[in-house]
N, C-alpha and C positions, 0 to 999 in steps of 0.2 A: 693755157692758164695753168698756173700750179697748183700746189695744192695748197701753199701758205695763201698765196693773192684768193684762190676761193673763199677761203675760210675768214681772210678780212673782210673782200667782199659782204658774206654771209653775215659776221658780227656787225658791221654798219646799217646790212637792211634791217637785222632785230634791233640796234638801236633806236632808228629813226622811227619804226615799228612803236615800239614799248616807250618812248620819249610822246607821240602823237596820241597815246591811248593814257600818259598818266597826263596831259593838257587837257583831255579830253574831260577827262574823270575829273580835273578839279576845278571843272567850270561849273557855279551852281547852276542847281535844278531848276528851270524855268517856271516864271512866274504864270499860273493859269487865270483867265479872267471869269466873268461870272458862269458862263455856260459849261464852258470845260472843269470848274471846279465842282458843280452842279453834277456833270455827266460821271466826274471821278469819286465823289465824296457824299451822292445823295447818299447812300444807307448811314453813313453817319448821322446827317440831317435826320433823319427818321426817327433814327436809336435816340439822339436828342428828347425830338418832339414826346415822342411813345414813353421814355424815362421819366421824366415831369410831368407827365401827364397820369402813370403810376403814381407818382408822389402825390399829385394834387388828390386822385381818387382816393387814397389812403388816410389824405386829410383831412377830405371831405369826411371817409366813414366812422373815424377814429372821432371827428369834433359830433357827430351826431350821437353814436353809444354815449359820446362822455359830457355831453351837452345839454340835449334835448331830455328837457322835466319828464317828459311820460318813459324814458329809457330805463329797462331792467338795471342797468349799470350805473348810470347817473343817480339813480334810488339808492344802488346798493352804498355807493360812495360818495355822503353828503359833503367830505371835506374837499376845497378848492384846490387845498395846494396836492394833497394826492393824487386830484384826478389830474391836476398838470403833472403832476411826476408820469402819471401813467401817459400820458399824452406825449412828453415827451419822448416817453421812452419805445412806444408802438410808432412815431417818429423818424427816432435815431433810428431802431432798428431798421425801419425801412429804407431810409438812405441809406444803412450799408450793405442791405439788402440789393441796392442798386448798383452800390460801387463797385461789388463783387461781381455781378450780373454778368452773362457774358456780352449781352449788349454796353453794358458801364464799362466794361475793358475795352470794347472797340472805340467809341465813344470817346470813352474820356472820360467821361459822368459830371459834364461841369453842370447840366442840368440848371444852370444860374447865370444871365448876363454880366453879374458884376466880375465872375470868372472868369467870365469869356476876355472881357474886358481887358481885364488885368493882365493877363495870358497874351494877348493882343499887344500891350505896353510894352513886355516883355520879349517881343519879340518870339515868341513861341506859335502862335498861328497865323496864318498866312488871312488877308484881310478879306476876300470872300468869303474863305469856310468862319472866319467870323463875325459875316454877316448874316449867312444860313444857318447858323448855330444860333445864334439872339434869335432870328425869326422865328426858328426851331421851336426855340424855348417858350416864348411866348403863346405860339399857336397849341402846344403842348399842354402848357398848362389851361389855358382856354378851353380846351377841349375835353379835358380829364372833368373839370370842375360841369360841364354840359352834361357827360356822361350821365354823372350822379344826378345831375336834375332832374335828366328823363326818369328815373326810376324813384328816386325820392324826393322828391321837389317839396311835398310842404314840410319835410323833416327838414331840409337843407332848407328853407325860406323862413325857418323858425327865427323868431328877436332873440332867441338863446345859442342859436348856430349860425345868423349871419353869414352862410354861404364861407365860412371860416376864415371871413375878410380880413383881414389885420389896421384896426386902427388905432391911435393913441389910447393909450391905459389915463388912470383918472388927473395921472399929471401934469397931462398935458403934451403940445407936439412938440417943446423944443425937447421935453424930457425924454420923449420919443425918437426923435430925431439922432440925441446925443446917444440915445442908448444902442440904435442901429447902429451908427458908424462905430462906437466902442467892439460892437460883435461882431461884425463884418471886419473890422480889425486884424482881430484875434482868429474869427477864422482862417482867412488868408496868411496870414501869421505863420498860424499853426500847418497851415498847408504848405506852405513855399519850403517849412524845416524840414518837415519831415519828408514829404517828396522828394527830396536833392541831397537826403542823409543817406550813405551808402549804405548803412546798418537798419536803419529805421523806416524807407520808404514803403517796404509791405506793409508796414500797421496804419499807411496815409490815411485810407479808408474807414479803420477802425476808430483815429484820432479826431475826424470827422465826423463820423455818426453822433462820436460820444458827448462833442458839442452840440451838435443841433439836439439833443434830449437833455442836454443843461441848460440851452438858451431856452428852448422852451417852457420846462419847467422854473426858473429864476426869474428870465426877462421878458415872455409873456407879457405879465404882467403891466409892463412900461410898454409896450410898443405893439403890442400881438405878435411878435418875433417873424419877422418875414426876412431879413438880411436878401433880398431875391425879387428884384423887379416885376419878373415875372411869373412867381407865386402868388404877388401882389395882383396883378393885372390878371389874373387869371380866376380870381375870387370877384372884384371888383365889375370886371363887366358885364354876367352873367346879373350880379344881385343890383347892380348901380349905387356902389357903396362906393364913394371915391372916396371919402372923409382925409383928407392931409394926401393925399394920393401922392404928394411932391416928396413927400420925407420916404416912401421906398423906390421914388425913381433916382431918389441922390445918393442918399444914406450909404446903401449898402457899395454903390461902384465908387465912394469917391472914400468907404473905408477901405476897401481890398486897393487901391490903387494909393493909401497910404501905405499901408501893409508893404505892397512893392517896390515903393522907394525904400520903403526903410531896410526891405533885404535886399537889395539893391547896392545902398551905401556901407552897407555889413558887408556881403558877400560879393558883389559885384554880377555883372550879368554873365558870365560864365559860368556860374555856381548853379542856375537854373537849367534841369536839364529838358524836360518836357513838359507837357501840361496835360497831360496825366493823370487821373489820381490814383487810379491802379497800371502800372505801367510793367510790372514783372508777371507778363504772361503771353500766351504765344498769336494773341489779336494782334493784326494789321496796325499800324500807328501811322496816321495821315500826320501826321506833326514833325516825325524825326525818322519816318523813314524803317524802323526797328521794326523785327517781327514779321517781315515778310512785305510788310506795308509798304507806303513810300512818302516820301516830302514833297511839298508843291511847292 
């Protein structure tokens, strides 16, 4: 053999080579079922549970200081709408205390069904880890709201802290109803832009906090501001306040999943890149694969 026939030889076996490795590579990533998604994605399930369940605690302690009549703070500050500003804003800070977290970066930080949900529509989560994510969420917040009872229970069992259930304000539940899905809205809105803005997606987390300590503070008032099935659910089964219980198991997913269409029909489903809310850091991303992480 010569030295030309080697050398073809040679360039056809690197062809059929590198032809059989880029089929390989563009075949998608296999779909996992319950077990295997379980076996590959529990710590995210956790960081879920454990993240809301933060939140719920923080709820809990913040509605007690700024609640409960015999409270050093609730004396100092006789006006309602301040101490909702203040409420909102120990809050907001806490969600983006979350989102930064480094658990809210592996994570995701959707800390919210309605999110999951949406995310789920969009084709952005694979359908077990968004079903261990809602379980997540829910178990989460359940458990944070327990926490506080063991230690403060007749603070937290007060008719002025209500276990910081969220039900209809004095308008009433459609007033309530409308008023969720208008913020839930807007949330998810405000999350889909600026997440998938090449300029803008680091301040997602910031533009999030800064709504939940405006909804609180404004909308309160209409609904007890839950946007969060599972915020909801996690107040309610501890104290057995279900009061309208229907208006945040709807509200909040069937606004973020208006939200979705509507950037949807704007931007199209390419324009979404992950679900995410802090997604520029060097955490694992079970969603897209980035960061070391991987897609399922």
């Amino acid at each position: 053999m010569n030295g030309i026939e080697h050398n073809l030889m040679a360039d056809a076996s690197n062809l059929a080579l590198s032809s059989g490795l880029s089929r390989e590579a563009s075949l998608p990533a296999p779909r996992l079922g319950a077990l295997a998604s379980l076996q590959a994605h529990w710590p995210e399930y956790l960081m879920e549970a454990a993240l809301l369940g933060a939140f719920m605690v923080s709820a809990c302690t913040f509605g007690i200081l700024l609640g409960l009549p015999t409270s050093p703070l609730r004396q100092a500050i006789p006006s309602d709408f301040v101490r909702g500003l203040l409420g909102g804003m120990a809050m907001g800070s806490t969600a983006i205390a979350i989102f930064f977290s480094p658990w809210g970066k592996q994570s995701g930080a959707h800390i919210n069904p309605s999110v999951t949900l949406t995310f789920f529509r969009l084709g952005k989560i694979k359908f077990w880890d968004a079903v261990f994510y809602i379980g997540a969420q829910f178990a989460g917040a359940t458990i944070g709201v327990y926490l506080v009872a063991q230690v403060l229970r007749p603070q937290l069992e007060h008719p002025s802290v209500h276990f910081v259930a969220t039900t209809p304000g004095m308008r009433g539940a459609v007033i309530a109803f409308v008023a969720e899905l208008i913020i839930s809205t807007g949330m998810m809105s405000a999350v889909l832009y600026f997440s998938n803005h090449h300029r803008f997606s680091r301040y997602t987390p910031l533009v999030a906090g800064a709504l939940v300590a405006t909804y609180i503070t404004l909308e309160a008032p209409f609904s007890g501001m839950s946007m969060n099935p599972a915020r909801s659910f996690g107040s309610a089964l501890p104290s057995g306040i279900w009061d309208h219980f229907w208006i945040y198991l709807t509200a909040p997913v069937l606004g973020m999943l208006i939200a979705s269409e509507i950037y949807l029909w704007r931007k199209g489903r390419a324009a979404v890149k992950c679900c995410k809310l802090h997604h520029d850091n060097i955490k694992r991303c079970i969603f897209c694969g980035a960061n070391g992480g991987f897609a399922s």
